[in-house]
N, C-alpha and C positions, 0 to 999 in steps of 0.2 A: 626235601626242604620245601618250607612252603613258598609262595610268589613271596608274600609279605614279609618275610624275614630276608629273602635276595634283594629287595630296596634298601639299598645303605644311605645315609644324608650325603650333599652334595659337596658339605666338606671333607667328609672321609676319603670321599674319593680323590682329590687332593692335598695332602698334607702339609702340603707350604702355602695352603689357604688359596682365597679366591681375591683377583683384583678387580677395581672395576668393568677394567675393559673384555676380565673373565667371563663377567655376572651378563656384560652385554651379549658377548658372542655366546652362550649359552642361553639367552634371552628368546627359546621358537613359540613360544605362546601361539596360540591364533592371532592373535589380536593384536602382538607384537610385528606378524611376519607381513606387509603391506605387498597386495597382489601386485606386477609389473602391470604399464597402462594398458589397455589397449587398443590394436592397432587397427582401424578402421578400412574396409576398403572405400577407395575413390570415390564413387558414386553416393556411398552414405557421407562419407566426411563431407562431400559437397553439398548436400542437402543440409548435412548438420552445423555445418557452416556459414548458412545461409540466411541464421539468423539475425548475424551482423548486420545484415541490411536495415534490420531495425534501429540500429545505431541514429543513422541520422535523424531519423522521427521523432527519439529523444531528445536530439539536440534543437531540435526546432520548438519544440514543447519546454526546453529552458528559453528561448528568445522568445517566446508567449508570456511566460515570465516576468521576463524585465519588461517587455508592455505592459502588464499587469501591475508592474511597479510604481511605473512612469503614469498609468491612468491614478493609482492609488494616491500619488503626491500631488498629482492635478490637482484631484476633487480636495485632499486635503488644504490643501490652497485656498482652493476657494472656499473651504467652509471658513478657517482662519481669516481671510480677509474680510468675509463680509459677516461676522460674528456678531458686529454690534444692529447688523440692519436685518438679518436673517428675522422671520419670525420662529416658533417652535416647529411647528410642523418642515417649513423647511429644510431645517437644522436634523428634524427626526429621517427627512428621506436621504439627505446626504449621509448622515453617519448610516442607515440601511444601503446605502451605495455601497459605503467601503468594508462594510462587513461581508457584502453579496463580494466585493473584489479576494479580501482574502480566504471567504470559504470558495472562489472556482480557483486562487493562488494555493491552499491547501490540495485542493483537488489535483490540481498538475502536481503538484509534489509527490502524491498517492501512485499516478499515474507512473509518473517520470522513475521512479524510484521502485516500488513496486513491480511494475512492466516489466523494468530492466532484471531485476534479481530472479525475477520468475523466467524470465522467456528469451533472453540474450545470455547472461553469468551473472556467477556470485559476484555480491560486492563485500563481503570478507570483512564486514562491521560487527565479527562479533566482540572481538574486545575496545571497540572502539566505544570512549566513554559517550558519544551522541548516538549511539545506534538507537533507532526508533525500538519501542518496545512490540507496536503489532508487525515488524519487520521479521521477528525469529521466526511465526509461524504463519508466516505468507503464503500462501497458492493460490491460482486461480480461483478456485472459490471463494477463499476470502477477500479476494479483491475484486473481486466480483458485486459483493454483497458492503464491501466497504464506500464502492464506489456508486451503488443506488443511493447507500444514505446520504454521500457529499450529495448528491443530484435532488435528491429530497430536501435538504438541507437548505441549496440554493434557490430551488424552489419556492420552499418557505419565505424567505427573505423577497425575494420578487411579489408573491401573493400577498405578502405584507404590505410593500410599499404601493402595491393598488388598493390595500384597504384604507391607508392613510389617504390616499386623494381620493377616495371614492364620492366623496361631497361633493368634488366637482363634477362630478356626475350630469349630465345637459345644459352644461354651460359652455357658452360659447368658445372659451380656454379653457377645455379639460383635455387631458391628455390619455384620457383612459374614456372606453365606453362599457357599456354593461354587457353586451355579447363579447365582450374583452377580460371582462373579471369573471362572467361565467365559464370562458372556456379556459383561462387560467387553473380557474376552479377545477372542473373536469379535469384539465392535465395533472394537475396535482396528486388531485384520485388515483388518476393512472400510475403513476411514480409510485404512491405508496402500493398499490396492487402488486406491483412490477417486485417492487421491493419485497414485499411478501412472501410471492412467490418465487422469489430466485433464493431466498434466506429459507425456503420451505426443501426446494429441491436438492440446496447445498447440503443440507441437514442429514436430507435422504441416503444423500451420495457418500457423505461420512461417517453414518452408522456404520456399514460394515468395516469398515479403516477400524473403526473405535472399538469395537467387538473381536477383531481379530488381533490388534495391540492387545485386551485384555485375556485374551486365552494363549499369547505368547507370555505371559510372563506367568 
């Protein structure tokens, strides 16, 4: 007799049929059967534990936050109040105020949020209808390279708002000088280089990730 003809269906083998609670206890798939945890010795749990410490850092980077809030409704304040006397250009570096505030407020968000999922635990937003969408595929790398471009970003906004007063430029109330907007300049440079290169190396380091998912499948 061959193998294939000794396979009988799984209801034959039963004749008063299959009930749910049958279907489950018969259920050993791989995929079904979930390995027990496991149990670490001491000296690792403590190190691996230890991540917690990071905790509070977090929590301090949310009270950076509500500064960040509290500076945000300041300036918004005073742009509102003095709306009618403001000229343009003032009114142009206030509002670059509060955009530089909420792109370093996104930035802790990044950080805050980010950090945690990556390097302390999960935070378990998958079916959570706000979960951020570059949250699913997070890892040091890409928060890495997430967080040169806020830094770029703010950058920009700063470099901005010395090109708007750069007229003041050798007057006696300037608040900017030209070895100030040159090395603004330069650091900028730098930022984007930095950027570059950390987006060049991340690259580098996920080719083979990327090449070895497509020869598993």
């Amino acid at each position: 007799m061959s193998v294939k003809s000794r396979r009988q269906p799984l209801a034959e083998c039963f004749p008063g049929g299959l009930t749910n609670s049958d279907n489950v206890a018969m259920d050993i798939s791989p995929g079904s059967v979930s390995a027990p945890p496991l149990t670490l010795k001491p000296l690792p749990r403590l190190i691996f534990a230890s991540r917690w410490l990071q905790v509070p850092l977090y929590l301090g980077l949310i009270v950076a936050q509500v500064v960040y809030v509290f500076l945000f409704v300041k300036e918004l304040y005073e742009l509102v109040r003095n709306a009618m006397t403001f000229d343009e250009q003032n009114i142009m570096l206030i509002v670059l105020g509060l955009i530089d505030v909420v792109m370093i407020s996104n930035l802790l968000v990044m950080v805050i949020v980010g950090g945690y999922e990556t390097f302390v635990s999960r935070l378990r937003l998958n079916r959570h209808p706000d979960n951020p969408e570059w949250l699913s595929h997070v890892d040091s790398g890409v928060l890495k390279v997430k967080l040169a471009m806020s830094i770029i970003g703010i950058s920009s906004i700063s470099l901005l708002r010395s090109f708007v007063e750069a007229h003041t430029l050798g007057m006696p109330d300037a608040k900017i000088t030209a070895a100030g907007v040159m090395w603004q300049t330069i650091i900028h440079s730098v930022f984007i280089l930095s950027a570059i290169g950390i987006t060049y190396v991340d690259r580098l380091s996920s080719a083979p990730k990327a090449n070895l998912a497509q020869h598993d499948h």
